[in-house]
C-alpha positions in Angstrom: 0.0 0.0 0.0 3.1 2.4 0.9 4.7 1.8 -2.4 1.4 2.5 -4.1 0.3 5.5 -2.4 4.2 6.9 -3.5 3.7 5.9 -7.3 0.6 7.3 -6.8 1.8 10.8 -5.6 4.7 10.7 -7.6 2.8 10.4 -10.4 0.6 13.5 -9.8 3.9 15.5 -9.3 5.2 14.2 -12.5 2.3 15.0 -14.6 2.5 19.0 -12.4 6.1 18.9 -13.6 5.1 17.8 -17.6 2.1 20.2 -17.4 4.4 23.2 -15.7 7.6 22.3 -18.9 4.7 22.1 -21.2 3.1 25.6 -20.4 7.0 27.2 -20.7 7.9 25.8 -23.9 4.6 26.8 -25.2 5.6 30.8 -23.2 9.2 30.1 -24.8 8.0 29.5 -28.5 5.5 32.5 -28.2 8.5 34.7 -27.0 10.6 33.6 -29.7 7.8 34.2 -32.3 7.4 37.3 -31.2 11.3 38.4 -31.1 11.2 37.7 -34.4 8.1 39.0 -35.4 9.7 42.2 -33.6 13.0 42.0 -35.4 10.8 41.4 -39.1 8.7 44.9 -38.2 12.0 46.9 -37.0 13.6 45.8 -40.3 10.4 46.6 -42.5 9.8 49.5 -40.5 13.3 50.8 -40.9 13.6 49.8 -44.9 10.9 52.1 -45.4 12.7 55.1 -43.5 16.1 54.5 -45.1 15.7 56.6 -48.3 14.0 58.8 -47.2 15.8 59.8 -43.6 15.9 64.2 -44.1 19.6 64.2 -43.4 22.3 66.8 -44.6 25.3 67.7 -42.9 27.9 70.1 -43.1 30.7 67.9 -43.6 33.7 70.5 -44.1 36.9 69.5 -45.8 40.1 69.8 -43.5 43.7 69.5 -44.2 44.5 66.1 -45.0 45.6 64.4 -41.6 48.4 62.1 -43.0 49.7 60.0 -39.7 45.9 58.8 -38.8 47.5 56.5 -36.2 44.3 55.1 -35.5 40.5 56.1 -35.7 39.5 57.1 -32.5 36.4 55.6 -31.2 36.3 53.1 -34.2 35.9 56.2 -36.6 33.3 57.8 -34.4 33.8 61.0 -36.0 32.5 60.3 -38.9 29.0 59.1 -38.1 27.1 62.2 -39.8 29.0 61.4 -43.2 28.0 57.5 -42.9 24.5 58.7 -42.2 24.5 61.0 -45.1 25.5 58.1 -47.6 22.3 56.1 -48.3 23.8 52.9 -49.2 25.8 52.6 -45.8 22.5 53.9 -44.1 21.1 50.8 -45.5 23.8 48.8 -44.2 24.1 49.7 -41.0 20.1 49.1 -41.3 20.2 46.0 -41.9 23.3 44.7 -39.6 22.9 46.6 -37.1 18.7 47.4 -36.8 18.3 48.3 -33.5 21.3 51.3 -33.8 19.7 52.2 -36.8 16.3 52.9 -35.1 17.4 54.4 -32.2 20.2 57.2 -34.7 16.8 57.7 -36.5 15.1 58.9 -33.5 17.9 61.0 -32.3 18.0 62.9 -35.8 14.1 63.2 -36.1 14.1 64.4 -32.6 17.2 67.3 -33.6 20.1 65.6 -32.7 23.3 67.4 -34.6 26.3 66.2 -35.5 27.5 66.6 -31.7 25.3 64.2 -30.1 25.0 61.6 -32.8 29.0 61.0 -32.7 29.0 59.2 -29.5 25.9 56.8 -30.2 28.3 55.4 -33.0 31.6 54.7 -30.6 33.4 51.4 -30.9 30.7 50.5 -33.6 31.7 48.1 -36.5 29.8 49.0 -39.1 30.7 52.4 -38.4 34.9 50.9 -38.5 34.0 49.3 -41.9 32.7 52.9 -43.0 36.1 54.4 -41.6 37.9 52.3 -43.6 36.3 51.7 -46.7 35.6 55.4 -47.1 39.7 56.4 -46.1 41.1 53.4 -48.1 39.1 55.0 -51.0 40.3 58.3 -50.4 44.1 57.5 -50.3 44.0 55.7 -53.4 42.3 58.6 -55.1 44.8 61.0 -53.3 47.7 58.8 -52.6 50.8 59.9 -50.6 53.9 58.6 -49.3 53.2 55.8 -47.4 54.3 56.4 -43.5 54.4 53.4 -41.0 51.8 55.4 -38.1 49.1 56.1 -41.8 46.4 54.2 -39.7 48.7 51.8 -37.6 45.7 50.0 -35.8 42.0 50.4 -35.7 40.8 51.0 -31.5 39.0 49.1 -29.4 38.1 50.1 -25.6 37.2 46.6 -23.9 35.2 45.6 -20.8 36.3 42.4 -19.2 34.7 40.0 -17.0 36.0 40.3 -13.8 35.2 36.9 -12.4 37.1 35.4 -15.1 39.9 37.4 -14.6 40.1 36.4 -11.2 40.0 33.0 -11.9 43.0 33.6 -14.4 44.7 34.8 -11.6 44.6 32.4 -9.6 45.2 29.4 -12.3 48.3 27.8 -12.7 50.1 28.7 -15.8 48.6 25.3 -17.3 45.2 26.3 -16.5 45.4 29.7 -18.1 45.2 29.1 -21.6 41.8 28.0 -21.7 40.9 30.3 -19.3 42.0 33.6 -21.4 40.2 32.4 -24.0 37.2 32.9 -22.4 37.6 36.0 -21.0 38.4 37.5 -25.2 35.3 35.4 -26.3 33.1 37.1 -23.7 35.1 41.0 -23.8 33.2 43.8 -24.8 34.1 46.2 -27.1 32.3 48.9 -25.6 33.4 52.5 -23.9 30.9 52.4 -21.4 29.5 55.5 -19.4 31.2 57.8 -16.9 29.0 56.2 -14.6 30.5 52.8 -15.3 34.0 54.2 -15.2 33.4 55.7 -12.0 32.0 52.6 -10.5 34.5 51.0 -11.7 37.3 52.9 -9.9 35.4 52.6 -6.3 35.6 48.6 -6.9 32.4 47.5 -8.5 32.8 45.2 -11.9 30.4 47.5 -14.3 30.9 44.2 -16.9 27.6 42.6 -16.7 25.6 46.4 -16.8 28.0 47.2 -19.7 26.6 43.6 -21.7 22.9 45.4 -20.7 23.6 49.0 -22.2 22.3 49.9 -25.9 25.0 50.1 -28.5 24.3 53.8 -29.1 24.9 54.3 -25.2 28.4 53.7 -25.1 27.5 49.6 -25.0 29.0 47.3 -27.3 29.5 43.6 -28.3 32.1 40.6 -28.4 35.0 40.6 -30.4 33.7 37.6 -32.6 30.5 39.3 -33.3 32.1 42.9 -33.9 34.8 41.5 -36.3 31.9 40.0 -38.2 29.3 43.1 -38.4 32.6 44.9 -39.8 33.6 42.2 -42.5 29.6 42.0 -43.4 30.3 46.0 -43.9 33.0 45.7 -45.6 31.2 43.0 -47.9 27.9 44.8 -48.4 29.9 48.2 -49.4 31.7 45.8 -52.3 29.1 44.2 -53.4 28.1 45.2 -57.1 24.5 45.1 -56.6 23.9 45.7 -52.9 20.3 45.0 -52.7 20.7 41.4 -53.9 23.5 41.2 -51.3 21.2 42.1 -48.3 18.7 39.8 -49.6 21.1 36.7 -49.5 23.0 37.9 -46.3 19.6 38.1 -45.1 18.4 34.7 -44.9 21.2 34.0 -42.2 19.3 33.6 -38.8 20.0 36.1 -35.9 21.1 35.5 -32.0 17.3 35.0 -30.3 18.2 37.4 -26.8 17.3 40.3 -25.2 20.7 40.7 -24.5 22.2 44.3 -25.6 25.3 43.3 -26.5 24.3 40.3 -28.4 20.9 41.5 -30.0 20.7 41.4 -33.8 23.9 39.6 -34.5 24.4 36.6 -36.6 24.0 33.0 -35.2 26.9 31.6 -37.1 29.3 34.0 -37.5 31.9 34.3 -39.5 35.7 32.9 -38.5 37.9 35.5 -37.5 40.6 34.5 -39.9 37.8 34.6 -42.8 36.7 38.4 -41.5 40.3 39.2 -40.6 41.0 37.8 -44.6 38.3 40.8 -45.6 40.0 43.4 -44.5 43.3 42.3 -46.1 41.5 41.7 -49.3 40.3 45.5 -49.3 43.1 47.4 -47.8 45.9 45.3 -49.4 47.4 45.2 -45.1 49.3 42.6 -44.1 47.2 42.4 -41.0 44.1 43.6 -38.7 45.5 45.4 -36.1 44.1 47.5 -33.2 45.0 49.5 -30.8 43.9 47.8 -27.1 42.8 49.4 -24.3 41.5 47.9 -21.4 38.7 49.9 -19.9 37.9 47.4 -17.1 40.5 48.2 -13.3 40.6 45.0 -13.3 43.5 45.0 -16.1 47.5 44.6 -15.0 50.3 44.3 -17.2 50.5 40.4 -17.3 46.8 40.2 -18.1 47.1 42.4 -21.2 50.4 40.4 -22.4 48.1 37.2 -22.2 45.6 39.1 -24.2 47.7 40.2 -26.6 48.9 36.5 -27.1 45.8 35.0 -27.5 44.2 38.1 -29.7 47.6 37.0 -32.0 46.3 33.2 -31.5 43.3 34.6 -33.3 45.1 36.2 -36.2 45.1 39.4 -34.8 47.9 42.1 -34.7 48.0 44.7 -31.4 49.9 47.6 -32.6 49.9 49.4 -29.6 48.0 48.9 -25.8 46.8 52.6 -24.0 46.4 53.1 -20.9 46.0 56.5 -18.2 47.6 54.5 -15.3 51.5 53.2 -16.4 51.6 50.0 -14.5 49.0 48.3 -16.8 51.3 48.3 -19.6 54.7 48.4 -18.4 56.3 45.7 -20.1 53.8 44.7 -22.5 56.0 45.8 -25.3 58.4 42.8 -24.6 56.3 40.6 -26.3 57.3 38.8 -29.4 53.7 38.6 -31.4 53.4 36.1 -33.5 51.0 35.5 -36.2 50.4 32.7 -38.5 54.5 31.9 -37.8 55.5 35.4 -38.6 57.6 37.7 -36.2 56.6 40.6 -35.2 57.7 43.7 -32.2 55.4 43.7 -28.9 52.9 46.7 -28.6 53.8 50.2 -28.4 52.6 51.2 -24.7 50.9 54.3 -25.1 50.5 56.6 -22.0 47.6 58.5 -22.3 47.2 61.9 -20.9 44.4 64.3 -20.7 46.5 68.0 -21.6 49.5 68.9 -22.8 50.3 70.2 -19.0 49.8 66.7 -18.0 52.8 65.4 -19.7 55.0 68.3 -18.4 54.2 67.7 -15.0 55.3 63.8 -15.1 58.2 64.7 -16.6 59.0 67.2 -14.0 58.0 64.8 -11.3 59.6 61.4 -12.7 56.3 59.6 -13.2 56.4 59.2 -17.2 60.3 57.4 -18.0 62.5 58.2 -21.0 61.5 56.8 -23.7 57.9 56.3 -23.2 55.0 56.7 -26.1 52.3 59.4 -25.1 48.8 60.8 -26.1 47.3 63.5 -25.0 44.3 66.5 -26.3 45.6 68.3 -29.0 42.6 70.9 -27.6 45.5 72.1 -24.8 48.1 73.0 -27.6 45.1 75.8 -29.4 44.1 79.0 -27.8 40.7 80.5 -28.3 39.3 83.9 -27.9 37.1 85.6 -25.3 33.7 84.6 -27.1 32.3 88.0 -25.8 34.3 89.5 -27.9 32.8 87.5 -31.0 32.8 84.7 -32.9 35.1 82.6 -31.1 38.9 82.0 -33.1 41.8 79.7 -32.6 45.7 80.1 -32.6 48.2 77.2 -32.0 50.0 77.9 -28.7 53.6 78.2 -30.2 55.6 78.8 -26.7 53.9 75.9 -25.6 54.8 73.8 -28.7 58.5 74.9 -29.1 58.7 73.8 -25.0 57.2 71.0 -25.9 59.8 69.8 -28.5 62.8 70.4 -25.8 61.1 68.0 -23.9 60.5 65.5 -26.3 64.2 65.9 -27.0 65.0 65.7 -23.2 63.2 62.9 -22.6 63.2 60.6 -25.8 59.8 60.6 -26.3 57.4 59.1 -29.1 54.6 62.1 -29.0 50.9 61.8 -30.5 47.5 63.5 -30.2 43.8 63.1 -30.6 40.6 65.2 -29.7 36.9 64.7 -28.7 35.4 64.5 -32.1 32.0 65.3 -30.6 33.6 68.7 -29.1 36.1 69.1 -32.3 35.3 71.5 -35.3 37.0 71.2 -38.4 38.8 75.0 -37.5 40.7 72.6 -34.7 40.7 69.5 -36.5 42.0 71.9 -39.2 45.0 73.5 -37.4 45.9 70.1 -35.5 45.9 68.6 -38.8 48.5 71.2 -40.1 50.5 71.1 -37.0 51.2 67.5 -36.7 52.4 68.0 -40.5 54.3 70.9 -40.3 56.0 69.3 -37.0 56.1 65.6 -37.6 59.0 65.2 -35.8 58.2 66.3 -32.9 54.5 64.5 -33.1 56.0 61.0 -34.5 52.9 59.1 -33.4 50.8 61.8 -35.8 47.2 62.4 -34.7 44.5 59.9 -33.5 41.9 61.3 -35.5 38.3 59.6 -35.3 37.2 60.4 -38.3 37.7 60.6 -42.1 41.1 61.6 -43.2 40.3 65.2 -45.0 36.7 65.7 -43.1 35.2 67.1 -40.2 31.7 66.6 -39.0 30.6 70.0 -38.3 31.5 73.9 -38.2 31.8 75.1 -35.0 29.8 78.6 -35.9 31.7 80.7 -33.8 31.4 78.8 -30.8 34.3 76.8 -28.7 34.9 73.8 -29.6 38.5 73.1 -29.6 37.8 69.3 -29.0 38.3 68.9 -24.9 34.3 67.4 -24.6 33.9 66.4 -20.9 37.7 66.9 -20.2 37.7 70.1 -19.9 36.0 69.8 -16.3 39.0 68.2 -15.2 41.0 71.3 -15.3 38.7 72.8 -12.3 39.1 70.1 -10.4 42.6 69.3 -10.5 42.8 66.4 -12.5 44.2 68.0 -15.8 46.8 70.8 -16.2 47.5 73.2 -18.6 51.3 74.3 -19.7 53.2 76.7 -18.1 55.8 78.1 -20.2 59.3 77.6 -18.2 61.3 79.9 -20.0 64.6 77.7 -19.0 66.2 74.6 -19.6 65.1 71.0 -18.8 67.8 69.6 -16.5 
């Protein structure tokens, strides 16, 4: 009787259990249908809206920047020129759908040039467009070829800070598969100031940066970026490009609600195979980027087994960044190697915020001999009292010609960029002519995140040098201007 009354009540909890599994797979299929049906009406709804988006920007010519040593912000800059072109309108429309919609309802709400550039940061279409659209350029308007013309293509990155403490604490055997992991399940993403400053009190912003929209300064995996951009890339070649879409179309997409994830391809393409794109266009030897590590979890030996196992994956790291020294002292000992070849460890780039910035390590021993910096190129231009009228720039020349007797003091490898959201193409203009007329002195050229000969806007008589945010940190101590010395560097 026992063993009967248990089969008996084990049998009404199994059919609960069958009825409960039958009522979620029946909730699960409906979801899906619906994600789809969703992701069908954002594409239709979007294709209709693609020709006919009321667009037009300014677009100014600047002198040609000629040592692009990387696009900052994956080519952010240029985000009102991709949006001006209708065929890469349609291709980021059809990669990248829900970026699409939500640049769309920034512009039809009055969103200029300004705000629109940092929805597109660290964006792979947005890197195809940067490339296609400069290769193009330079073979049109060719030059000599110079070794820092576009060294490496950037990429901020958000780690997962479990993993890396599990790396950590693995013995050299366990590693390997370890650090795999943690560059399958990166981010190539920027993230907030709100995620960088929880970041520096201790708390791991990873998974909130996997939840934030693209066009929020969110991002996605390295095997999913590196195939958005060779889809780019493919889509701008392709002869007829509406008959490409439709083909490339019939590929499923990743089923999640998952930022970082949604819209991109289920079966991706190898990296090799999208690394193998890029040569094929640009006629490089390689895919490189510039790394940096945006996550405080990073130290030195982590981004050397990084850089490794990115070169396990065909691809090249010209250079890591950082703001803090001891995460990439050393990295540069690295031998690379890719596919057998050879090659030099990463230039360790120091960033800076101003000009001042890398005066006052110098002064105070904190940046070595030697060492590779970046800083604003918006600290090296003076403006004028806007009360006095429309607002004008001048290069600081006491500040550049100190500049160089510190570079020749200290050995160092000099470069700049800008905020291309903050930078007019006046700045852009005169940066552009100074790292030309002084390349020397700025050997690591200009970091300039957008096309090679454009800007994205005229500044109308306003200020916008190109400091953005950075330009707070001044007041509160956490940025310094140049003070002209007037004697020697001892």
């Amino acid at each position: 009787m026992r063993w009967q009354r248990f089969l008996s009540r084990f049998g009404a909890w199994w059919d609960r259990v069958e009825r409960r599994l039958h009522t979620l797979r029946i909730r699960f299929r409906r979801q899906r249908r619906e994600l789809k049906d969703e992701a069908k009406k954002i594409g239709e709804d979007l294709w209709d809206l693609v020709d006919d988006l009321p667009f037009v920007p300014e677009l100014p010519r600047i002198r040609r920047v000629r040592r692009q040593y990387y696009g900052h912000g994956a080519f952010m800059g240029a985000a009102p020129a991709l949006m001006a072109d209708t065929n890469w309108r349609r291709i980021l429309a059809f990669l990248m759908p829900d970026v699409y919609s939500q640049v769309t309802a920034a512009i039809r709400a009055g969103a200029n040039a300004p705000k629109l550039i940092p929805m597109f940061e660290n964006n792979p279409v947005m890197c195809a467009y940067g490339v296609h659209e400069g290769h193009r350029f330079r073979k049109e308007e060719p030059e000599e070829n110079d070794e820092h013309d576009l060294a490496g293509h950037e990429w901020d990155v958000f780690v997962n800070s479990a993993l890396v403490e599990d790396w950590e604490n693995a013995s050299d055997e366990q590693r390997l598969p370890i650090i795999a992991k943690i560059v399958d399940s990166m981010l190539i993403a920027h993230a907030s100031t709100t995620d960088t400053v929880q970041e520096a009190i201790g708390i791991c912003q990873y998974e909130d940066v996997r939840k934030t929209p693209k066009t929020a300064l969110g991002g996605v995996e390295p095997q999913a970026w590196l195939d958005l951009f060779s889809r780019a890339l493919r889509l701008a070649a392709a002869p007829d490009l509406s008959a490409a879409i439709r083909q490339m179309s019939t590929e499923p997409r990743v089923e999640t609600e998952e930022e970082c994830r949604k819209y991109t391809f289920a079966s991706p393409a190898s990296i090799p195979a999208a690394v193998e794109t890029f040569r094929r266009l640009t006629g490089r030897e390689q895919f490189s980027i510039m790394l940096e590590i945006k996550s405080l979890r990073s130290t030195s030996s982590l981004l050397g087994a990084l850089v490794q196992e990115l070169n396990r994956r065909h691809i090249h790291v010209v250079g890591v960044g950082s703001f803090l020294l001891d995460e990439i002292r050393g990295v540069s000992e690295i031998t690379q190697v890719l596919e057998e070849r050879l090659l030099p460890g990463p230039r360790e780039v120091l960033f800076l915020h101003f000009a001042g910035d890398l005066q006052h390590g110098c002064l105070e021993g904190t940046i070595p001999s030697g060492q590779s910096v970046m800083f604003n190129g918006a600290s090296l231009l003076d403006a004028s009292d806007p009360e006095l009228g429309p607002v004008q720039y001048a290069l600081k020349d006491d500040v550049i010609a100190d500049l160089a007797k510190y570079r020749d003091r200290f050995e160092l490898a000099i470069g700049l960029y800008v905020q291309e959201g903050d930078c007019d193409a006046a700045a852009a203009g005169l940066l552009s002519e100074l790292v030309h007329r002084e390349s020397g002195l700025f050997s690591l050229g200009f970091a300039w995140g957008a096309l090679p000969h454009q800007a994205s806007f005229d500044g109308a008589g306003a200020d916008h040098r190109g400091y953005g945010g950075q330009k707070l940190l001044e007041y509160v101590g956490k940025a310094k201007q140049w003070e002209v010395r007037g004697d020697s560097i001892s």
